[in-house]
Backbone bond lengths (Angstrom), bond angles and torsions (degrees), N, CA, C in turn:
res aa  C-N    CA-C-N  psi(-1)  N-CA   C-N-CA  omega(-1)  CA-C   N-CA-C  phi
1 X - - - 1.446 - - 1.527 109.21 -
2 X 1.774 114.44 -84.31 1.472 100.76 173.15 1.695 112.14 -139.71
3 X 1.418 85.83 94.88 1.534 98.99 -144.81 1.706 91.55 -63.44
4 X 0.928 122.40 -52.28 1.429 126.12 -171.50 1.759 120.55 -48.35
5 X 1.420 87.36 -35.94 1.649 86.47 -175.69 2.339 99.99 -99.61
6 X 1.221 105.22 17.71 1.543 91.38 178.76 1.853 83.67 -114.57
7 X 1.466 108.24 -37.55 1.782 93.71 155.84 1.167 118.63 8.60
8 X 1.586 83.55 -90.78 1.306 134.01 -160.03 1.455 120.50 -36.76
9 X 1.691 86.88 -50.01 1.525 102.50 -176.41 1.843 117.01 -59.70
10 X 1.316 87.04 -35.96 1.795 112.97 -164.33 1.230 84.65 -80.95
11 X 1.445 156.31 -56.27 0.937 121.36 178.81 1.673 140.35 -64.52
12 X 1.170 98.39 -20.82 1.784 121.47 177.67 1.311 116.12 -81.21
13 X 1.738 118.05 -30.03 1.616 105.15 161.83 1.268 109.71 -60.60
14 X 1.911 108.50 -76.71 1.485 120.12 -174.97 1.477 122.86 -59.69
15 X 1.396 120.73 32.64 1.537 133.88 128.51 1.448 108.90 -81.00
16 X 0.949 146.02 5.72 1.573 149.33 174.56 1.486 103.77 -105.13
17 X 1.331 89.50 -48.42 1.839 113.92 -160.06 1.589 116.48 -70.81
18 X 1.328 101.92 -38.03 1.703 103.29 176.54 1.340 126.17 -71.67
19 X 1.522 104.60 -39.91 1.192 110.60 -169.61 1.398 117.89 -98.60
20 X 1.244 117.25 11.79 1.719 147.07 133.59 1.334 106.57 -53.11
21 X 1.340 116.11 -71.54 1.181 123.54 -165.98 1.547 113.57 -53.57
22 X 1.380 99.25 -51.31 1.806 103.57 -165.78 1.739 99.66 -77.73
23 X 1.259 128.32 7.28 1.328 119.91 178.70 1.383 99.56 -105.86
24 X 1.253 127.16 -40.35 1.751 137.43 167.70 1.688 102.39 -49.88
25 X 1.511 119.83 -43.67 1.274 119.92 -173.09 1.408 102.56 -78.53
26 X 1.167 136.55 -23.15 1.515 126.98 -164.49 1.714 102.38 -87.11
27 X 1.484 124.72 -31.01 0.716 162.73 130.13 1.488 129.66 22.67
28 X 1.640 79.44 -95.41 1.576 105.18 175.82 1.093 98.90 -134.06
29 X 1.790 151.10 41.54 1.539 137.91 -176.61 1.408 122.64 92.25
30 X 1.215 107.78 165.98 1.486 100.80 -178.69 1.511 95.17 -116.82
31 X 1.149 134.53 41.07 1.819 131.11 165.57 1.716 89.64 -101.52
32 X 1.413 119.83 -40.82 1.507 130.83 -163.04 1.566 100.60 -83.93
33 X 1.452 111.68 -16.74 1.646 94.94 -178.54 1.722 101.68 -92.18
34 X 1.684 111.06 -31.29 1.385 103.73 175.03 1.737 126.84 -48.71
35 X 1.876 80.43 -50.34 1.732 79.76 171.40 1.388 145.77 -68.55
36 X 1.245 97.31 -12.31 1.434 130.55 163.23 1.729 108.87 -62.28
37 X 1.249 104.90 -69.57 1.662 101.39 -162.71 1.680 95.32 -47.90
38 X 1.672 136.20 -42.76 1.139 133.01 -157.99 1.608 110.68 -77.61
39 X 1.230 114.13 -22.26 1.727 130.25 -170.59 1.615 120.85 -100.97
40 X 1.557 92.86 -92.27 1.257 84.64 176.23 1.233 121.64 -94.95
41 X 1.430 131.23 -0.68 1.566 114.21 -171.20 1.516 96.87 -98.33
42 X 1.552 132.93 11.15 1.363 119.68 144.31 1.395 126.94 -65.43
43 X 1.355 117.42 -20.51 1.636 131.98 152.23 1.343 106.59 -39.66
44 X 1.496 109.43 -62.80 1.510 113.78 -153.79 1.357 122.23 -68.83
45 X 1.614 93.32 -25.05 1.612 113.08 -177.54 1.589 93.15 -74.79
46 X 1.148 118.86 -58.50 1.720 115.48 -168.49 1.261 120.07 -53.68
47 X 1.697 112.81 -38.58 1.429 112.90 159.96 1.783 111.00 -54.91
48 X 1.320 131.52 -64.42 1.367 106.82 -175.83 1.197 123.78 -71.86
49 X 1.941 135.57 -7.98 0.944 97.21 155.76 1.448 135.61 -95.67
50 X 1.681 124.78 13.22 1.004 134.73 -174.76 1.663 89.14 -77.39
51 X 1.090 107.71 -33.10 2.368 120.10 -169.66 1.336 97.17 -61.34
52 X 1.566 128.30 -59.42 1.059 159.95 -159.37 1.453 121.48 -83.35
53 X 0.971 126.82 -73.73 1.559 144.37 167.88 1.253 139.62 -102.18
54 X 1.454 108.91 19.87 1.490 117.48 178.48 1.233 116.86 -39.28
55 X 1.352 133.46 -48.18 0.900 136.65 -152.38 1.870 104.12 -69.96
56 X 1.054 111.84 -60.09 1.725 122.58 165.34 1.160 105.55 -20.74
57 X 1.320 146.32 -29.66 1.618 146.58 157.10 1.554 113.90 -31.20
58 X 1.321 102.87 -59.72 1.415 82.91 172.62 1.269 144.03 -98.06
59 X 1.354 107.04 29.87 1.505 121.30 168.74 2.076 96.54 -90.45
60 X 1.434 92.00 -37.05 1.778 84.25 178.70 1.049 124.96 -68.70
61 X 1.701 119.76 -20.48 1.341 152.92 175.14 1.656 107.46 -60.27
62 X 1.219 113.47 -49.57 1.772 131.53 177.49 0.998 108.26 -59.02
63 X 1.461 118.84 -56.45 1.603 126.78 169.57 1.354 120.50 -51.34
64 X 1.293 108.87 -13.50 1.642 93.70 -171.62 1.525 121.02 121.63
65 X 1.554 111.28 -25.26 1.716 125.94 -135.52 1.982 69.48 -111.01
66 X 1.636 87.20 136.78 1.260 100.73 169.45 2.035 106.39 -112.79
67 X 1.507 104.76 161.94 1.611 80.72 -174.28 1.639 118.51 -72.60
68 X 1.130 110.34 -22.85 1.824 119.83 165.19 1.259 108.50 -40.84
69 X 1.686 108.20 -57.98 1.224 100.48 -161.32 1.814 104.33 -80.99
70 X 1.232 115.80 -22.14 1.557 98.94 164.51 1.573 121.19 -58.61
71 X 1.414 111.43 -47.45 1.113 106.80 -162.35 1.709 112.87 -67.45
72 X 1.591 111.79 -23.72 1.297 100.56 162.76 1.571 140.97 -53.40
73 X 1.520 100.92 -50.80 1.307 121.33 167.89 1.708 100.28 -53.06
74 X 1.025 132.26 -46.87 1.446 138.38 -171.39 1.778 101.61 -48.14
75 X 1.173 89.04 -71.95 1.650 116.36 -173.47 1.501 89.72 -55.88
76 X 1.184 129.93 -80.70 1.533 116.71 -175.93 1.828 117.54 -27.47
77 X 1.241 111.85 -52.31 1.496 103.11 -161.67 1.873 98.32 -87.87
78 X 1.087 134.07 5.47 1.816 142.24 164.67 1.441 74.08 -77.19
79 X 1.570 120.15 -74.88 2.032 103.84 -142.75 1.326 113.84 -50.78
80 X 1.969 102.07 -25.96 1.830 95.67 174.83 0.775 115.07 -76.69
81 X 1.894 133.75 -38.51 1.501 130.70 -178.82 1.935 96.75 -60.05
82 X 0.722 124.60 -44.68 1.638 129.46 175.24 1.596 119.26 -35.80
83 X 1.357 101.39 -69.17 1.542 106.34 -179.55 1.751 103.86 -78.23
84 X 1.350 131.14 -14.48 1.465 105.73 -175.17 2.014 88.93 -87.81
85 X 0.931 107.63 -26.38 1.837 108.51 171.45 1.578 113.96 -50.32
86 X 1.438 103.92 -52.94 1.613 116.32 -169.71 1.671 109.72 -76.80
87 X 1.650 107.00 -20.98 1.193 106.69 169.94 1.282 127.29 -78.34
88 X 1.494 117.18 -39.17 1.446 127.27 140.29 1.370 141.91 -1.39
89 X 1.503 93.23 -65.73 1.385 124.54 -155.40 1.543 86.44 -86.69
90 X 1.715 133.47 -49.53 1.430 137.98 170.44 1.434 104.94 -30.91
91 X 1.092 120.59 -78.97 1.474 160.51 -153.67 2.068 85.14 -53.80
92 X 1.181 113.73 -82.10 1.462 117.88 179.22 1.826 109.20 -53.43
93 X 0.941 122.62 -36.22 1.448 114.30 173.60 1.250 130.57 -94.74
């Protein structure tokens, strides 16, 4: 559909989201940072870019892209980066 601008999106949460994650993982483990990047640190990302980039909404808005429907697609492609991570992480330990 609009591959460039849901990119976009995925890259601009999980700039919030990773570096959440990898501080939760140093933390408390890296099983808790995986589950993290897929759960809650898509929260964390949405809080900074709603803080940050609100305004960019309605260019996604023009397109068509509602924020639900980003954040699904969002959340979908973390649970895959998630489980090929968690499968990983099995596999080495």
């Amino acid at each position: 559909m609009y591959k460039k601008a849901i990119t976009k999106y995925f890259w601009d949460i999980n700039m919030f989201n990773i570096p959440f994650s990898l501080i939760l993982g140093y933390l408390f483990g890296i099983f808790w940072s995986i589950v993290c990047f897929s759960t809650f640190g898509i929260l964390i990302g949405l809080l900074g870019f709603h803080t940050f980039k609100k305004n960019e909404y309605y260019a996604y808005f023009n397109l068509g892209l509602t924020k639900i429907n980003l954040l699904k697609k969002i959340w979908v492609r973390n649970l895959i980066i998630s489980t090929c991570l968690f499968l990983i992480f099995l596999i080495l330990n």
